[in-house]
C-alpha positions as CSV (number, residue, x, y, z in Angstrom):
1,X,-31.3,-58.9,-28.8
2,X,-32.7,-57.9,-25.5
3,X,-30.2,-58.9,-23.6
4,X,-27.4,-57.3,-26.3
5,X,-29.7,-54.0,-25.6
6,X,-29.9,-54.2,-21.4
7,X,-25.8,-54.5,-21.5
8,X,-25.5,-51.4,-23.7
9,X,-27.9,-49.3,-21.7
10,X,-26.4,-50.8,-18.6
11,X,-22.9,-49.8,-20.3
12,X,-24.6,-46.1,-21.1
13,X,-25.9,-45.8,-17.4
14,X,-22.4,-46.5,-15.5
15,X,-20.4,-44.1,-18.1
16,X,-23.2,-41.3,-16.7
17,X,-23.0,-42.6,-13.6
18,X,-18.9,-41.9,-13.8
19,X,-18.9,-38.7,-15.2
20,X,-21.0,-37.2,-12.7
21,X,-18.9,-38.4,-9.9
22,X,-16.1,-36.9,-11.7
23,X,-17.4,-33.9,-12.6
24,X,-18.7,-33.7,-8.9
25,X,-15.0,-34.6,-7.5
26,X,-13.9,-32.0,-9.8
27,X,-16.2,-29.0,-8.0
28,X,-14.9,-30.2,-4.6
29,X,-11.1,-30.7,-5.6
30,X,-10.0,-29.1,-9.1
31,X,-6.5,-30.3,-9.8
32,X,-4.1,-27.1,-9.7
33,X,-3.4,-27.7,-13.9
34,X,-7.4,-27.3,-14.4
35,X,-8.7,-24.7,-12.3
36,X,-9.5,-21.6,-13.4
37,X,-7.1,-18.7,-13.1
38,X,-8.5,-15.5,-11.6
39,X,-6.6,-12.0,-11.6
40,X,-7.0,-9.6,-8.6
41,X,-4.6,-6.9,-7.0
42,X,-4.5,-6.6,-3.7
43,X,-3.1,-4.3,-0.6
44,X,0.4,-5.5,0.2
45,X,-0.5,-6.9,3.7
46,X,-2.6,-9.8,2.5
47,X,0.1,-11.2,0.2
48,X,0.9,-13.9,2.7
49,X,-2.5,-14.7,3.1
50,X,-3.0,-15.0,-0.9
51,X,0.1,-16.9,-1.4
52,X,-0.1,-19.7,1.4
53,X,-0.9,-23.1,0.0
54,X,-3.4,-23.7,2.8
55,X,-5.0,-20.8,1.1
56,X,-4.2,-22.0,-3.0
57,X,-5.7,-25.6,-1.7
58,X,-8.7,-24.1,-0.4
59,X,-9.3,-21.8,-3.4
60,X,-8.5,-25.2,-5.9
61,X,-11.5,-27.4,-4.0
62,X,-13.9,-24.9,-5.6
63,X,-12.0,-25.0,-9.4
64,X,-9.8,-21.7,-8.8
65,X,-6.6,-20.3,-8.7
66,X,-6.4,-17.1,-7.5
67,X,-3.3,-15.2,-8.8
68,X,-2.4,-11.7,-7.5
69,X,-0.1,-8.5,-7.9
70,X,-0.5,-5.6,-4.9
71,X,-0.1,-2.0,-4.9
72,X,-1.0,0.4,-2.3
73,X,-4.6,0.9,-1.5
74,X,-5.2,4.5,-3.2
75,X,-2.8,3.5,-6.3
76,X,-5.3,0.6,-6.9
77,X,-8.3,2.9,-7.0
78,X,-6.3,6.0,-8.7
79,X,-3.5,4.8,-11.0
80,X,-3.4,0.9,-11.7
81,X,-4.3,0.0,-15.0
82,X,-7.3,-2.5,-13.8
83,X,-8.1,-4.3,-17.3
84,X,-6.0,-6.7,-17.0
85,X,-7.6,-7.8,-13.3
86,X,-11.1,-9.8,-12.4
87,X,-11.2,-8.1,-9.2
88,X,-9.3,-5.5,-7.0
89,X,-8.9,-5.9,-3.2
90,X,-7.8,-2.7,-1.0
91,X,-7.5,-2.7,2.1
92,X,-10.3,0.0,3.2
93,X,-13.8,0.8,2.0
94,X,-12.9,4.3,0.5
95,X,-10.7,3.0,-1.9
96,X,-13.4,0.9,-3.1
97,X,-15.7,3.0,-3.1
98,X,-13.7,5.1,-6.0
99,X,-13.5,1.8,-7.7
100,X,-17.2,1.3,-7.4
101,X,-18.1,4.7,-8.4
102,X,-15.8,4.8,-11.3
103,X,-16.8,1.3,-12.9
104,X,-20.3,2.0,-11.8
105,X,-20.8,-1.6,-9.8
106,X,-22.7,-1.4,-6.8
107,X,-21.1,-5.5,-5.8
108,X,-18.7,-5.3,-2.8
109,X,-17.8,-7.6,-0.2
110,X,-15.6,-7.5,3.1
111,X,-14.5,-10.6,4.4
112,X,-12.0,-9.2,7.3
113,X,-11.4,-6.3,8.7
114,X,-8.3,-4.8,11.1
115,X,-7.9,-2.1,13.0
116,X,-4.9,0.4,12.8
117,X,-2.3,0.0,15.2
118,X,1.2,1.3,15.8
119,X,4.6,-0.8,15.9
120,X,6.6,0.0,18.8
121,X,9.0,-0.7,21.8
122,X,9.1,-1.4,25.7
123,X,11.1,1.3,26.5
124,X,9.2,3.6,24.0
125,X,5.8,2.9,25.9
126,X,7.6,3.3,29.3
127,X,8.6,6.7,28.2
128,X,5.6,8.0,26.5
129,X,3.4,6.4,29.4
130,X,5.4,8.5,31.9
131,X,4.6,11.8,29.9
132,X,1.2,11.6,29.4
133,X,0.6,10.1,26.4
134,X,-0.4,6.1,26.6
135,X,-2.3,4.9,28.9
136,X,-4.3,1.8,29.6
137,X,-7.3,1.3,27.2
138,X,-10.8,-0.4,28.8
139,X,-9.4,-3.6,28.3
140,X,-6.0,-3.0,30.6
141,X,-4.1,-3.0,26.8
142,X,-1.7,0.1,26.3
143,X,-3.2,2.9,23.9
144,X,-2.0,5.9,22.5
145,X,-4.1,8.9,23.3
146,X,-4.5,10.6,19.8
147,X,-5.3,14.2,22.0
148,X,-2.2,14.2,23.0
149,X,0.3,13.0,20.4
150,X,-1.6,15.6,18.3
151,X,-1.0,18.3,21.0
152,X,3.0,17.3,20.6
153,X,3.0,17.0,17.3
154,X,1.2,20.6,17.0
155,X,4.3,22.1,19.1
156,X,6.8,20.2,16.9
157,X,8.4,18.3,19.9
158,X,11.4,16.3,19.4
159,X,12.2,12.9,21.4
160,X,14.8,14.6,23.2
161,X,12.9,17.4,24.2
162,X,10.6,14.8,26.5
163,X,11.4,15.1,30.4
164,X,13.2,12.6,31.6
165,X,14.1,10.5,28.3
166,X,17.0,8.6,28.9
167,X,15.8,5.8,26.5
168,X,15.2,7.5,23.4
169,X,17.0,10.9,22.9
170,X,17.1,11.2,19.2
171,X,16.8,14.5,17.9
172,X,14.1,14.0,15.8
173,X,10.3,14.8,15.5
174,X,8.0,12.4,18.0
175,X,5.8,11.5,15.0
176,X,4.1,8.4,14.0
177,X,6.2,6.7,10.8
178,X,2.9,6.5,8.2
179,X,2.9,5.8,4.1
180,X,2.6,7.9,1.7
181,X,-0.9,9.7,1.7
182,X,-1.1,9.7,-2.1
183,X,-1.2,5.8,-2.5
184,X,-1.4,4.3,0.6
185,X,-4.7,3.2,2.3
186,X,-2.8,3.0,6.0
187,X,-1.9,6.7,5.7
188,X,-5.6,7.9,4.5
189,X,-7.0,5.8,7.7
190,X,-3.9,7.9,9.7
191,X,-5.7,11.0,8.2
192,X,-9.2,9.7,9.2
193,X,-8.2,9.2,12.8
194,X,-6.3,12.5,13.3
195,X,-9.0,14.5,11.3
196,X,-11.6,13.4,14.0
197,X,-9.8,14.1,17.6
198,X,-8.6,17.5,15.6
199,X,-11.7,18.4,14.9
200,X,-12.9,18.0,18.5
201,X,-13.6,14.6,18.4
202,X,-16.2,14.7,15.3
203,X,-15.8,13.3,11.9
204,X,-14.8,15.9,9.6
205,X,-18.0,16.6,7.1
206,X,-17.7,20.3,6.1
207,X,-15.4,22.0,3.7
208,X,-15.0,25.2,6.6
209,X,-13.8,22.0,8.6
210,X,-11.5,20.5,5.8
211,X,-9.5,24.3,5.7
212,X,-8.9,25.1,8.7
213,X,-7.3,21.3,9.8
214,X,-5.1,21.0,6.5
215,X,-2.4,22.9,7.8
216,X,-2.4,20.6,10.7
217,X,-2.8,17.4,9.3
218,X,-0.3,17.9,6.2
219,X,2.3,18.9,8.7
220,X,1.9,15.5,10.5
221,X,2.8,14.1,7.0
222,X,5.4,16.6,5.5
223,X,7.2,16.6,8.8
224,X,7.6,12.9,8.2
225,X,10.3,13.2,5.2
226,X,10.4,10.6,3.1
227,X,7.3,8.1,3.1
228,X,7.0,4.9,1.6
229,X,3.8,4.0,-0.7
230,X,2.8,0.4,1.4
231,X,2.6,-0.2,4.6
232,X,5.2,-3.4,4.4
233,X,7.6,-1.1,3.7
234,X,7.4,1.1,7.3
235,X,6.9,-2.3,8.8
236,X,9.7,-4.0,7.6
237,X,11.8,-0.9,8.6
238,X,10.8,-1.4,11.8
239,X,11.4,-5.2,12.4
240,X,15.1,-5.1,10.4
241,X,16.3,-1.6,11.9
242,X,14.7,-1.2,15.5
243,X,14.1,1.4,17.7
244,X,16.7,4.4,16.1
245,X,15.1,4.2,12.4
246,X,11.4,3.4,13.9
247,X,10.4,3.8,17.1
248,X,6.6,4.2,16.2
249,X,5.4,3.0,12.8
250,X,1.7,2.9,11.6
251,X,1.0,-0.6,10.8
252,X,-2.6,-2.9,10.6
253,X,-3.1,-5.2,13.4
254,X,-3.0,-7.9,11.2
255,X,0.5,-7.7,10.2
256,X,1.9,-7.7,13.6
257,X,-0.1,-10.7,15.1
258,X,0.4,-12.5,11.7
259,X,3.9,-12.0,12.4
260,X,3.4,-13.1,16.3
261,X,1.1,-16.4,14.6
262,X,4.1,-17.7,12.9
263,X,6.5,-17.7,15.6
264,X,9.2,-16.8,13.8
265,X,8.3,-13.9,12.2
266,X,10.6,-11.3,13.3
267,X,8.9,-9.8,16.5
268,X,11.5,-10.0,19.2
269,X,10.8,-9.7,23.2
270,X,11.1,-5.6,23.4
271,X,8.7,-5.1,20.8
272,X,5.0,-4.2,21.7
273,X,1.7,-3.3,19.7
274,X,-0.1,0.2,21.0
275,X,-3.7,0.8,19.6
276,X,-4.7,4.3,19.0
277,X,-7.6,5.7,21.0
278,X,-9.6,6.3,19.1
279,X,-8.6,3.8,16.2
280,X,-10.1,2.8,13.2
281,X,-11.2,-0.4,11.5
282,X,-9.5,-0.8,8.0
283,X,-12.2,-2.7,6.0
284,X,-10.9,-5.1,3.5
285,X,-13.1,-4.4,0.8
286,X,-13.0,-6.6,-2.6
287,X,-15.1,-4.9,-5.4
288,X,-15.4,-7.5,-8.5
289,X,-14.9,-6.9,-12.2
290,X,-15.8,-10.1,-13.5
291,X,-18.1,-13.0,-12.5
292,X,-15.1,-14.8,-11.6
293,X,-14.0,-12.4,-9.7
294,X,-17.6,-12.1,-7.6
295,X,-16.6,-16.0,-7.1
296,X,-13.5,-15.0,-5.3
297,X,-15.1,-12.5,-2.8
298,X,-18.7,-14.9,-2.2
299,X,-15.7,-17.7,-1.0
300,X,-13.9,-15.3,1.0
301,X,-17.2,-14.1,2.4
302,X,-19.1,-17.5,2.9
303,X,-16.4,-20.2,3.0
304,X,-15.3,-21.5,6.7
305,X,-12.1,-22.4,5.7
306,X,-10.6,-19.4,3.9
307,X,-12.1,-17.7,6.6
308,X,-10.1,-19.7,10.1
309,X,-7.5,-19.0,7.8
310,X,-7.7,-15.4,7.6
311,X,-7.5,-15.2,10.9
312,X,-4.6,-17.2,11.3
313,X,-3.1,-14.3,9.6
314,X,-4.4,-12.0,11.9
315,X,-7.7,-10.7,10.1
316,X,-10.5,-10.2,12.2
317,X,-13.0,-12.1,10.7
318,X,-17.0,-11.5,9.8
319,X,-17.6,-14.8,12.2
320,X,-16.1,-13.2,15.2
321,X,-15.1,-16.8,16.6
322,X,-12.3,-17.8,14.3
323,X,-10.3,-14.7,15.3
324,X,-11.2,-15.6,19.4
325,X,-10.1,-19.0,19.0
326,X,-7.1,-18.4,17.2
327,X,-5.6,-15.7,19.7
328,X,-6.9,-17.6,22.2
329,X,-4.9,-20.8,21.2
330,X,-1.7,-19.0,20.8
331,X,-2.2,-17.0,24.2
332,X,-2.1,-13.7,22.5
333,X,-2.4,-10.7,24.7
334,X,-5.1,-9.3,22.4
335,X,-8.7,-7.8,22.9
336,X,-11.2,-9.5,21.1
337,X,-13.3,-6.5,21.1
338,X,-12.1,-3.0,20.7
339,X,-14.5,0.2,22.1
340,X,-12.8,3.2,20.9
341,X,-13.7,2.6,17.3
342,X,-14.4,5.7,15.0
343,X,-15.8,6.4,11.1
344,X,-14.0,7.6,8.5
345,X,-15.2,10.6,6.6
346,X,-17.0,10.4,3.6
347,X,-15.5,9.4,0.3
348,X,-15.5,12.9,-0.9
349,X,-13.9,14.5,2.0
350,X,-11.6,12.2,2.5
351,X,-10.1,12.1,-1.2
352,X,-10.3,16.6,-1.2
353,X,-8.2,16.4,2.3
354,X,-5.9,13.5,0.6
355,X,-5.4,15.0,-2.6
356,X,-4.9,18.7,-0.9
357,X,-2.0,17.1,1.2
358,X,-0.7,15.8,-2.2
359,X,0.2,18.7,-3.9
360,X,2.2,20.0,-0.9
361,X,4.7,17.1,-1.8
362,X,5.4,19.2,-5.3
């Protein structure tokens, strides 16, 4: 009888014994059909990211499968209907912060970052170094100097009015190709930068300020024409139809070194990245809605491999090292630390000078 009762116990102890390892197996490495599905929207420009496998894999070893649909930034935070999501992901802090104040959660996290850039060509920077307006940032890396792109744009200077352009002479404005300011996150960080050199190098904070740049700043946008509402869309303009549809184009850093990273991504020998001086960081800023969806933004926070991933799509990343090595390891001609770096405005001011340039598109 003893015995009987040491072979069922025994029998007891190793079925524990198995379900614990494969409960444990199942934390590390939930099998795709299991895990958990978790709803987010996103900015357009981390779709890759989301839908690698490297990235579904990594996601799956912590039981979830992250699922996503993308919108611009400032549609997410203004116009999506977010019920149906466990957590939204914009690409700045501003559009999370309306999100936040809305749904009254204080939970945010940032787990990269980029900083605004512009899409452009050799001969392009040739002929805008030549009048004035790039030169070489502390690093030796061309920039654009904001003062005096603003100072043409002011005059309403077309390409063919620049002294000695042989390269470029369309007869068309010499302005930046943005997004739509009324849903797109890229174009609001546009506004941040231009607000600050306009207003004589100060972030914008008063409402006396707000009036008397509007009629500036909306005329950088209106002047524009047609806009898109994501930044992929100026983007891929600008890697399918060149230099006569886009010969500067607004863009995140990230999507042109993610592009670079692949190898075979579209970014061809006459093509070149200018930073803005000053330029902004865009702050990708996930706000959860669910306690799944707070799982999603403590992995992308905390977990080393989502993170070397990020940057391998050309996010700089809150452990500064996975960004430096991958450049480094692909010999990218990119500065690891950028000094030019200014604020947005506050949330208020930003959405009054956003929405004020919206209604001049009625």
């Amino acid at each position: 009888m003893k015995r009987r009762l040491s072979i069922v116990l025994a029998a007891v102890l190793l079925v524990a014994v198995v379900v614990v390892i494969v409960l444990d197996r199942q934390g590390e490495d939930t099998p795709a059909g299991n895990a958990l599905v978790v709803r987010g929207v996103i900015g357009s420009e981390k779709l890759a990211f989301f839908h690698d496998q490297r990235v579904a894999d990594a996601f799956a070893k912590h039981g979830l499968r992250v699922e996503v649909d993308s919108a611009g930034s400032r549609q997410i935070a203004t116009t999506v209907d977010l019920n149906k999501y466990e957590f939204v992901f914009p690409s700045s802090s501003p559009a999370a912060q309306r999100v936040q104040r809305d749904r009254k959660i204080t939970t945010g996290y940032t787990p990269f970052q980029s900083p605004m850039a512009v899409a452009t060509f050799d001969p392009i920077v040739q002929l805008l170094t030549v009048n004035g307006l790039v030169r070489k940032g502390p690093g030796g890396e061309p920039v654009l100097d904001v003062g005096k792109y603003l100072e043409s744009a002011k005059a309403g200077t077309r390409w063919d009015q620049l002294p000695g352009n042989t390269a470029f002479p369309a007869r068309k404005n010499m302005l930046i190709t943005t997004t739509d300011p009324r849903d797109s996150n890229s174009a609001s960080m546009y506004l941040a930068i231009m607000s600050f050199v306009a207003n004589g190098n100060a972030v914008v904070t008063t409402e006396e300020a707000e009036n008397r740049l509007l009629p500036q700043l909306t005329k950088l946008f209106l002047d524009q024409g047609y806009t898109q509402n994501s930044t992929e869309g100026p983007f891929e303009d600008y890697l399918a139809a060149g230099m006569g549809k886009t010969p500067l184009a607004l863009i995140y850093e990230s999507q042109y070194l993610d592009r670079q990273l692949r190898g075979d991504g579209g970014i061809r020998p006459e093509m070149r990245m200018l930073y803005t001086a000053p330029t902004i960081f865009s702050k990708h800023t996930l706000v959860p809605l669910s306690p799944n969806g707070d799982r999603v933004g403590q992995l992308l926070t905390t977990d080393p491999e989502l993170g070397r991933l990020a940057a391998t799509f050309g996010f700089r990343t809150n452990d500064a090292r996975y960004f430096t090595q991958v450049v480094t390891e692909h010999k990218l001609a990119v500065p690891t630390d950028l000094v030019d770096i200014v604020e947005p405005p506050s949330f208020e001011t930003l959405e009054r000078l956003l929405d004020a340039i919206g209604r001049q598109y009625r």
